[in-house]
C-alpha positions as CSV (number, residue, x, y, z in Angstrom):
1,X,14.0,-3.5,6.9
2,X,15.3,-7.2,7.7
3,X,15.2,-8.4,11.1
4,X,13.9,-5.0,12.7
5,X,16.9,-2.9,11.2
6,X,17.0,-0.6,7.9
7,X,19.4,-1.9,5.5
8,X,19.6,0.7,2.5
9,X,17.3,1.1,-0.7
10,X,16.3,-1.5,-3.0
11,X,18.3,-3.5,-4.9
12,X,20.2,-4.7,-2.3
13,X,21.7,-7.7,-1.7
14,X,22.2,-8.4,2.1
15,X,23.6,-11.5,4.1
16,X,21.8,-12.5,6.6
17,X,21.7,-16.1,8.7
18,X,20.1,-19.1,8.3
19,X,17.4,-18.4,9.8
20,X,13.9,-17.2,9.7
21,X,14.0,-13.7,9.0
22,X,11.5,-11.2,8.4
23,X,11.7,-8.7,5.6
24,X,9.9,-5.2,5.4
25,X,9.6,-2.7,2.5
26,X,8.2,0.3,2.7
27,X,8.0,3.1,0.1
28,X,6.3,6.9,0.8
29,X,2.4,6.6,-0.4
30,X,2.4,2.6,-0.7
31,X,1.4,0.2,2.1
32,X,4.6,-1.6,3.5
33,X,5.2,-5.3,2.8
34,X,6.4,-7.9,5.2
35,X,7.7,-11.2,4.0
36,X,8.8,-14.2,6.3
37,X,12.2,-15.5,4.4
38,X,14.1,-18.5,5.6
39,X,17.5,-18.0,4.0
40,X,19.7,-20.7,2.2
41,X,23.3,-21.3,1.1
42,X,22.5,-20.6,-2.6
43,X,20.2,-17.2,-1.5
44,X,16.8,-16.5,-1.7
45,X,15.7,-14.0,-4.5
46,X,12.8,-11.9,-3.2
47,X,10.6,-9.4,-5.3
48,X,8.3,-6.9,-3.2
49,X,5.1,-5.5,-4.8
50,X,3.8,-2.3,-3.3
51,X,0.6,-1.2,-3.7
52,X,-1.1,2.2,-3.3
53,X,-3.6,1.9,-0.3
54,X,-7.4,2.3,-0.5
55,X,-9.9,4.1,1.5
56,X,-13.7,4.6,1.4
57,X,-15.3,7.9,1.4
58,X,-18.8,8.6,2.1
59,X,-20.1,12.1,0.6
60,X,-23.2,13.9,1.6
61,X,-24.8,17.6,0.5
62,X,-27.6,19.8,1.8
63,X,-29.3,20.0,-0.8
64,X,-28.7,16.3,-2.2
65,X,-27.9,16.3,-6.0
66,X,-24.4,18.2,-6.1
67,X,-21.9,17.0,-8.3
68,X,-19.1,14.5,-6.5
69,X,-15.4,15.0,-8.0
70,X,-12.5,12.4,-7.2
71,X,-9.3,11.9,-8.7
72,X,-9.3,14.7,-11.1
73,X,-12.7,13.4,-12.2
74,X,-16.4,13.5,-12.0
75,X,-18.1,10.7,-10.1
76,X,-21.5,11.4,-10.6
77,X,-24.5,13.2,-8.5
78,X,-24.9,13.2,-5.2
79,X,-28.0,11.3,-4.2
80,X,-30.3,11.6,-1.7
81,X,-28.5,10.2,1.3
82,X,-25.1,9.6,0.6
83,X,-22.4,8.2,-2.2
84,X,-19.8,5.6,-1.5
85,X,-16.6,5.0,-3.7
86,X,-13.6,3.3,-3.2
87,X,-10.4,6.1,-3.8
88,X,-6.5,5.1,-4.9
89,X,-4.5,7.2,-3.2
């Protein structure tokens, strides 16, 4: 997005004016990125590097012990209380 308005799919090479001019990229299952551009006669290359998001998750179990699984994986043993770990999506 530039200026508010979807312009097409990356690569794209847009004109815009010479001003300031905020760009957007946004991609399914990545966090968007926002980039404040001030434009010139020659251009202004810009490279946008998504990244997956992160999120916490806090597991429990009656009776503490159970095995945790994430990301196709084994994370360890539940202890008594509760297990944080920090997921890619």
């Amino acid at each position: 997005m530039i200026a508010g308005k979807l312009r097409g799919k990356t690569p794209v090479q847009i004109p815009v004016r010479c001003a300031a001019t905020q760009i957007q990229v946004r991609h399914a299952r990545y966090t968007t990125w926002t980039k404040t551009v001030r434009p010139s006669p020659k251009g202004v290359k810009v490279t946008a590097r998504l990244e997956r998001p992160t999120f916490t998750v806090k597991v429990s179990s009656v009776p503490s012990g159970a095995a945790s699984l994430a990301c196709r994986g084994r994370r360890g043993r539940v202890p008594a209380g509760s297990e944080r770990a920090v997921l890619r999506a």
